[in-house]
C-alpha positions as CSV (number, residue, x, y, z in Angstrom):
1,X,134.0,162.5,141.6
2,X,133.6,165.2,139.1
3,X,130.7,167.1,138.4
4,X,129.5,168.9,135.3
5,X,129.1,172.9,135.9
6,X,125.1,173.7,134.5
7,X,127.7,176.9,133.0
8,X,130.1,174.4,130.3
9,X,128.9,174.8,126.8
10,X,126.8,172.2,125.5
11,X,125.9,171.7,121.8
12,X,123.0,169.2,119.9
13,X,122.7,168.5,116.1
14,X,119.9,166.7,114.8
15,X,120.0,165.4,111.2
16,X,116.6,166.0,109.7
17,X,115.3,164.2,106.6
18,X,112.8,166.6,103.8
19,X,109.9,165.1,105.5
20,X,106.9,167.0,106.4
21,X,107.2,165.7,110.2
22,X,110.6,167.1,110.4
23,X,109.1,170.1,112.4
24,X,107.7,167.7,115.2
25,X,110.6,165.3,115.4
26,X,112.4,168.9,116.0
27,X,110.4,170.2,118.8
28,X,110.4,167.5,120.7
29,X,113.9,167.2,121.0
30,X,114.2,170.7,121.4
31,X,112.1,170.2,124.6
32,X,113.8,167.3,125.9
33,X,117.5,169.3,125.4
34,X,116.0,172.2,127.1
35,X,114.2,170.3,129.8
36,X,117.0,168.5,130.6
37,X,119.8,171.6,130.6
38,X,117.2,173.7,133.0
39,X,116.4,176.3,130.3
40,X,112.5,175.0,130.0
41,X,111.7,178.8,130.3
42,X,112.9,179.6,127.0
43,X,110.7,176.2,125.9
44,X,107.6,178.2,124.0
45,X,109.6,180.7,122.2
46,X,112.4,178.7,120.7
47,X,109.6,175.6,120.1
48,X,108.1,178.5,117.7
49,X,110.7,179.9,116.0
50,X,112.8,176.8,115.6
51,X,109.4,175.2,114.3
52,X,109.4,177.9,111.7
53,X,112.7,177.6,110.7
54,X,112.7,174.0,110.3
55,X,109.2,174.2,108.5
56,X,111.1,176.9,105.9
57,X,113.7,174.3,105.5
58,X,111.4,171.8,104.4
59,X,109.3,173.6,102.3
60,X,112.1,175.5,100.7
61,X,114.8,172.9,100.0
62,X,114.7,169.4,98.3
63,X,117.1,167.6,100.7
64,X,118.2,167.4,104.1
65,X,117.9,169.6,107.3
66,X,120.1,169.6,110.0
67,X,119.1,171.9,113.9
68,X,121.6,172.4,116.3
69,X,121.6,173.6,119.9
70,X,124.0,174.9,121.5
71,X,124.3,176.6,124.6
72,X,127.0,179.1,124.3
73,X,128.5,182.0,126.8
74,X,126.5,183.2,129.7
75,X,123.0,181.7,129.3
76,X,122.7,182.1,125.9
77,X,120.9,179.6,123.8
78,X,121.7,179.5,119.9
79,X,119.1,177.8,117.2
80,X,120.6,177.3,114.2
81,X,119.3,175.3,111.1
82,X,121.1,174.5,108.0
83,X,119.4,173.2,104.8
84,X,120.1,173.2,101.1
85,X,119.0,176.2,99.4
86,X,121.3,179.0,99.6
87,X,118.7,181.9,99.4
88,X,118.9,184.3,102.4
89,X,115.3,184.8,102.9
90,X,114.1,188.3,104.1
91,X,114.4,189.5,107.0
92,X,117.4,187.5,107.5
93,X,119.2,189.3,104.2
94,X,120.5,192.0,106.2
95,X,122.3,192.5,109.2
96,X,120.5,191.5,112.6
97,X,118.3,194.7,113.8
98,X,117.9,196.1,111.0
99,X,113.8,196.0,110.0
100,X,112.7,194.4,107.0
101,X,110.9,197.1,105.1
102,X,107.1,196.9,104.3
103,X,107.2,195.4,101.0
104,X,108.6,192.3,102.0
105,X,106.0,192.0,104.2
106,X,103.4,189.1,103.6
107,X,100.0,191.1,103.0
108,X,97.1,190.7,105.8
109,X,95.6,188.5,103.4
110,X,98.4,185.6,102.8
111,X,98.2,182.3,104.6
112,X,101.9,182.6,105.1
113,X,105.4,184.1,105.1
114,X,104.9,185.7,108.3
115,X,107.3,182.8,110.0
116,X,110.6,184.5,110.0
117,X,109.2,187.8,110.9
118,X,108.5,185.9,114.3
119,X,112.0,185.3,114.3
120,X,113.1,188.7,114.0
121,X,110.7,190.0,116.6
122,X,111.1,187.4,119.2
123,X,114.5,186.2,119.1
124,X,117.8,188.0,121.3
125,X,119.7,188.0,118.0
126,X,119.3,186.5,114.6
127,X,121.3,185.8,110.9
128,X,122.0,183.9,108.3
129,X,124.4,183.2,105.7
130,X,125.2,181.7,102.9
131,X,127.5,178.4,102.5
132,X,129.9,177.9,100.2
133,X,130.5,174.5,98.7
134,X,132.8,172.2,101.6
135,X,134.8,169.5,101.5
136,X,131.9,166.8,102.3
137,X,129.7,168.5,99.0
138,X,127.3,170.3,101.8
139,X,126.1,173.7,100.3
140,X,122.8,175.7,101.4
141,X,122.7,178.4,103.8
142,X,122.7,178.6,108.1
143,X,119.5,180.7,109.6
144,X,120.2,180.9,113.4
145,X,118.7,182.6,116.4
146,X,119.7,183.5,119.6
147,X,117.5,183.4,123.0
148,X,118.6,184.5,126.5
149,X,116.6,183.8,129.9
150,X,115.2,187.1,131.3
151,X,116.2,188.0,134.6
152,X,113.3,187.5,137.5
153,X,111.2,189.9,138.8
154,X,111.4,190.4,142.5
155,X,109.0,191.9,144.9
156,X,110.3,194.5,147.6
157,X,109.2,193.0,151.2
């Protein structure tokens, strides 16, 4: 009988509707895909970023969402979610380390735009693009994210 090595690739998409309980809907089955692969360590960090990003999708586009998962080389996990505006949002307008600078900053005062800034802080990797029109009419822009499982700590005996 064959067996499935916890190591092959593995990949999710999740068709989300412009509806404000897209987020939910989203983190739930980001916690059942992660449960269910053995990467529940990464659970609270990619439940808050992909929250934000799927949040930003709804609140920024008219139309639909899509988050995928996908588990991709070594142990890393990639967050992606696609929606229909194609404005690259700061900090995800310029290549992936590279700080945003202050004045895109949302002030100490604002009750948001603070979401993607998570992003860049506590993700592995990060980017976006712009899409292009495609064969199926789909246009917008990708925002993705990258998480990797830190290695254990061990004691000395």
């Amino acid at each position: 009988m064959d067996t499935v090595s916890p190591q092959t690739p593995w990949s999710y998409v999740l068709q989300l509707p412009h509806d404000p309980r897209a987020p939910r809907v989203a983190r739930m089955t980001l916690r059942a895909a992660l449960q269910g692969h053995g990467l529940a360590e990464l659970l609270d960090v990619a439940e808050l970023l992909t929250c934000e990003l799927v949040t930003n999708a709804y609140r920024h586009s008219d139309g639909l969402a899509a988050l995928r998962l996908r588990h991709v080389e070594g142990d890393r996990l990639r967050i992606s979610v696609w929606d229909t505006n194609p404005m690259i949002p700061a900090p995800f307008d310029r290549p992936p380390g590279v700080p945003a600078p202050l004045s895109v900053l949302a002030p100490a005062t604002a009750e948001g735009g603070r979401g993607l800034h998570l992003v860049q802080q506590c993700a592995d990797d990060w980017g976006g693009y712009p899409l292009g029109d495609d064969l199926f009419g789909r246009s917008g822009k990708l925002l993705w994210f990258d998480l990797m499982p830190k290695p254990e700590l061990t004691c000395a005996a």
